[in-house]
N, C-alpha and C positions, 0 to 999 in steps of 0.2 A: 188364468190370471183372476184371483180376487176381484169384488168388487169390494167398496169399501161404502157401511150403510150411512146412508144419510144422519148427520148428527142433529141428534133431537135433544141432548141436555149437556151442560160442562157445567163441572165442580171446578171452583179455583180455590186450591189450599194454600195459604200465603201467612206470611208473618205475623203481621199488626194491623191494626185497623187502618190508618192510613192507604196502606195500599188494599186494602178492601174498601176502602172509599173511593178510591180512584178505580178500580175495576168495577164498581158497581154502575159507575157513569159510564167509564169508555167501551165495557164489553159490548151493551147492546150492537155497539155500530161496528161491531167489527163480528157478532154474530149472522146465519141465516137469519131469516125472519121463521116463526114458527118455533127455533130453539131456544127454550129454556135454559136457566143458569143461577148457581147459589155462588156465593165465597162465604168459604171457612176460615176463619182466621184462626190464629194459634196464643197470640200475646207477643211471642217476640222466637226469632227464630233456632235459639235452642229449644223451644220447646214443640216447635213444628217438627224438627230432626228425631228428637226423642217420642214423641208420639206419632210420627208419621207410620213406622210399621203397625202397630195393632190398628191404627187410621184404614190404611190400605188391605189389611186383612179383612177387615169387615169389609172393604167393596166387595173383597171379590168376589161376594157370594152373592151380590144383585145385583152391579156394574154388568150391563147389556151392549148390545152391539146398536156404535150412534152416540152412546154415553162414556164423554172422555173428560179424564181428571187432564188438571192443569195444576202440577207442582209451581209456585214460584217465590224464589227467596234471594235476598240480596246476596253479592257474594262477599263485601267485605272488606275483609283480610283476609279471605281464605283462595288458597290456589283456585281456577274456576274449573279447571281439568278434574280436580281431587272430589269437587264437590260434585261437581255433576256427575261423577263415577259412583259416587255417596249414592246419591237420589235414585239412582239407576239398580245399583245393588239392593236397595231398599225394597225399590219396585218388583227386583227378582225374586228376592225373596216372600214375597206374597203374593207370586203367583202371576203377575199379570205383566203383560204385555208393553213395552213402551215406542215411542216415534223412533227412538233408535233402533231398539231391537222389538222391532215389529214379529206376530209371529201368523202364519198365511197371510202376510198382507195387512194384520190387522194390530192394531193397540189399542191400550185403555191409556195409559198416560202419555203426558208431556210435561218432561221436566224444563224451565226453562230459569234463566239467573237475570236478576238485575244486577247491571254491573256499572259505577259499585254499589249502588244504593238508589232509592225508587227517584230521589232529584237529580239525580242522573237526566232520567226522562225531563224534568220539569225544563232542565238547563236545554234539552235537544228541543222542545217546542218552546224558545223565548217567546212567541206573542200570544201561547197561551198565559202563561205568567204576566206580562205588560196588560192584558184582559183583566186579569185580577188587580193588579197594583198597578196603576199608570204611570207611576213616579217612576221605576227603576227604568234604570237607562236601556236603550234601543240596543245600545253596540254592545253589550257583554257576549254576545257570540264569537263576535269578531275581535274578542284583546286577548293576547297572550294566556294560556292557563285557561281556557274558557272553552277554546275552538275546539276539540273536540269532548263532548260532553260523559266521555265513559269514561275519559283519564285524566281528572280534576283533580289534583293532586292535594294530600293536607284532609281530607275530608271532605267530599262533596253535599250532605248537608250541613257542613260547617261553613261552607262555602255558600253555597245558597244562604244559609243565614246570613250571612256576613251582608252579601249584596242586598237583601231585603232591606237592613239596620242602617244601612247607610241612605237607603231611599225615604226612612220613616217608619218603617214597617217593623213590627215582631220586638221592639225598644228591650222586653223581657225577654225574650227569647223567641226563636220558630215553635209553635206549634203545628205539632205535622197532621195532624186528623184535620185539623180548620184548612191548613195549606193543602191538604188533596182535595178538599172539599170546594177549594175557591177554584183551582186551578182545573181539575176534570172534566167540568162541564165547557170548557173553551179547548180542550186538547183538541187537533184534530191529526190522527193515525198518518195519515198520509203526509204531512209535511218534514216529519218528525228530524231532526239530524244526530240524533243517538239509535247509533250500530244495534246496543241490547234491546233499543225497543222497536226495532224497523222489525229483529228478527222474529221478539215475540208475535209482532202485529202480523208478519205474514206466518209464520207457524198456525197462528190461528183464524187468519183467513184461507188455509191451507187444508183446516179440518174440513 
């Protein structure tokens, strides 16, 4: 049986800045101590899809053992079955190794999906958000359409915007880089009540 080497560095290749805002906060806590970690953003997630292969080609040829990419992209509209099959095929094709199809035991990536989108997360830790804006109300977890935070129907940063707007907040619109910005530094990993990010947060206390 494999051992599998202690992780000393993670790349996280992700969409837009936004959620390279919010991972730049919440990784450290959910890293050992001692590893290292960059995030790549792309602009927006076709263009993560369309450069990810010549992205992953180039690992392959200094991606070390300990050093694991972390794919993560919203999934959308798009099937999350279809997509993850995408990211996976992608990874085959240049060569390396993933959490699913590990090979001796071992992988260079993990692809993982926000689902549907990264306020998903924000709506699964409301007192991190009431931390940032104290006006919006306590109970949106608990009203119809709300309670579970992956299946917010209509557009869940549409949604999240809506309920900022009505508390005061975003009057012009959500701005999503300032809204990861406010809300990351009060996230905490362990409370969370949305499913896609329980399962990132242990995938990668898992590395």
């Amino acid at each position: 049986m494999s051992t599998r080497p202690a992780l000393h560095r993670v790349d996280f290749l992700v969409e837009e800045r936004s959620m390279a805002e919010f991972l730049r906060c919440v990784a450290p806590g959910l890293l050992p101590a001692g590893a290292s970690f960059q995030v790549v953003e792309f602009g927006n997630k076709q263009r993560l899809l369309r450069k990810l292969p010549e992205r992953l080609a180039g690992y392959r040829h200094w991606v070390t053992p300990g050093h694991v990419l972390v794919v993560v992209v919203d999934r959308d509209e798009d099937d999350c079955h279809a997509l993850k099959a995408r990211l996976e095929e992608i990874a085959a094709q240049a060569q390396l190794s993933t959490r699913t199809f590990p090979k001796d035991g071992q992988f260079s990536i993990l692809t993982r999906l926000a689902i549907e989108e990264l306020e998903a997360w924000y709506f699964g830790d409301w007192e991190a958000v009431r931390a940032a804006w104290p006006r919006v109300p306590a109970d949106i977890p608990q009203k119809a359409g709300y309670r579970d935070s992956d299946s917010i129907s209509g557009g869940t940063w549409e949604a999240f915007e809506r309920v900022l707007q009505r508390a005061g907040y975003f009057r012009s619109g959500l701005r999503k880089v300032e809204a990861a910005q406010a809300i990351a530094p009060h996230i905490d990993p362990a409370r969370s009540r949305s499913r896609s990010f329980q399962v990132f947060r242990d995938a990668i206390l898992d590395l």
